[in-house]
C-alpha positions as CSV (number, residue, x, y, z in Angstrom):
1,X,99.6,241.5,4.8
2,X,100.1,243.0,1.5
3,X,102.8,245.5,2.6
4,X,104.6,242.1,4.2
5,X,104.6,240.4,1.2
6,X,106.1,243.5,-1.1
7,X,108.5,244.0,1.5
8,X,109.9,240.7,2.0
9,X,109.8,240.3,-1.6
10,X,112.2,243.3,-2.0
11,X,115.4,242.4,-4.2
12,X,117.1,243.9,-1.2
13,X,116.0,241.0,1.3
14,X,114.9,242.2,4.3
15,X,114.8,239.6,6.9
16,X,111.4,238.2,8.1
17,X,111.5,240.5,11.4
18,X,112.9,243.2,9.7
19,X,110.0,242.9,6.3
20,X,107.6,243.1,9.6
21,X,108.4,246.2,11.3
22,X,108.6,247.9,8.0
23,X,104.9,246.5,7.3
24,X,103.7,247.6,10.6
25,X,105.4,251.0,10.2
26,X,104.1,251.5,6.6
27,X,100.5,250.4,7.7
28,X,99.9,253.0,10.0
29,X,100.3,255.7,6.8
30,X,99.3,254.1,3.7
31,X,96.3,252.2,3.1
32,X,96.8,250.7,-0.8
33,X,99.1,249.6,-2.8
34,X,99.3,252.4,-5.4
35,X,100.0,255.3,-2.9
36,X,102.9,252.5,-0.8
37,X,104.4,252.3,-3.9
38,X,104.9,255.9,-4.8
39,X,105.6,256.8,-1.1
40,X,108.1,253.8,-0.9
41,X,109.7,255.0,-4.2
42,X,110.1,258.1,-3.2
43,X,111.6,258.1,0.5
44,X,112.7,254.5,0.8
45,X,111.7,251.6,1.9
46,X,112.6,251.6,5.1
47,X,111.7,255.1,5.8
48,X,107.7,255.2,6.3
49,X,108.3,257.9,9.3
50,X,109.4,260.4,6.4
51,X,106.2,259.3,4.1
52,X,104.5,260.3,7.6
53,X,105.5,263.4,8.3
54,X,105.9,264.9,4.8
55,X,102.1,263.8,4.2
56,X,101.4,265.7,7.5
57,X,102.9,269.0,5.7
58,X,101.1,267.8,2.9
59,X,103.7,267.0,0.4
60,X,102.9,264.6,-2.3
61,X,105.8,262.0,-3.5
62,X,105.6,263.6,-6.7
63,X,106.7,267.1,-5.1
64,X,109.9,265.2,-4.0
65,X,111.3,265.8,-7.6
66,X,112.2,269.6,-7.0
67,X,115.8,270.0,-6.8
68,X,117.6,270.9,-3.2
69,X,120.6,272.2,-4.0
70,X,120.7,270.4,-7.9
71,X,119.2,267.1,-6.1
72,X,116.2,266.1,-6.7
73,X,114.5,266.2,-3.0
74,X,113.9,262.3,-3.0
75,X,117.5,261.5,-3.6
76,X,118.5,263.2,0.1
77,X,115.6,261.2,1.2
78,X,116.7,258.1,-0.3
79,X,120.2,258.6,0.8
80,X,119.4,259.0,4.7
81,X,119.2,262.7,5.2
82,X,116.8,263.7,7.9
83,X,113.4,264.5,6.7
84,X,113.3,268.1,8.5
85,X,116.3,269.1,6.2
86,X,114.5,267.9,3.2
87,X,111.0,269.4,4.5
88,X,113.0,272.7,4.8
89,X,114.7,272.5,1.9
90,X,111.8,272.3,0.0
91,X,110.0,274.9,1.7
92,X,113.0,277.3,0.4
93,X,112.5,276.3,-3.3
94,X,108.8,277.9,-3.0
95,X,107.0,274.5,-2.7
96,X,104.2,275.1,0.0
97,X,101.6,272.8,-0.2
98,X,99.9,274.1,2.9
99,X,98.7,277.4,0.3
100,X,97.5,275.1,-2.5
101,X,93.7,273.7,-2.7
């Protein structure tokens, strides 16, 4: 419900249909508040599918701030690229989180 309520709220204003597919989407991957925010920072709000698979390669929101191509990763996110472009892109600037910890 949480989620609903952040959504909705959103200075964007996402319709009441549209606030609950978000929600539902976003449920399925994030479980509190302080990792929605950074993930929905990071990749959009209305992109919980990119949260999902970058957390399945185990990227963190915070690795979203290496540059692709001078652009911080999050900003291709942010602007609609396709998530395997990004994912790739990132892998190409060294960042592999598969090898760490």
């Amino acid at each position: 419900m949480w989620i609903f309520l952040r959504i909705l709220g959103c200075p964007v204003g996402y319709s009441r249909p549209t606030a609950l597919d978000l929600a539902r989407g976003w449920r399925q991957i994030i479980n509190d508040q302080e990792e929605f925010m950074a993930w929905s920072s990071a990749v959009g709000m209305t992109r919980p599918e990119a949260a999902e698979e970058l957390k399945q390669h185990r990227f963190t929101p915070d690795m979203l701030q290496i540059p692709i191509e001078g652009k911080p990763a999050r900003s291709w996110l942010r602007a609609g690229r396709d998530v395997h472009e990004v994912i790739a892109g990132l892998y190409r600037a060294g960042i592999d989180p598969r090898s760490e910890g």
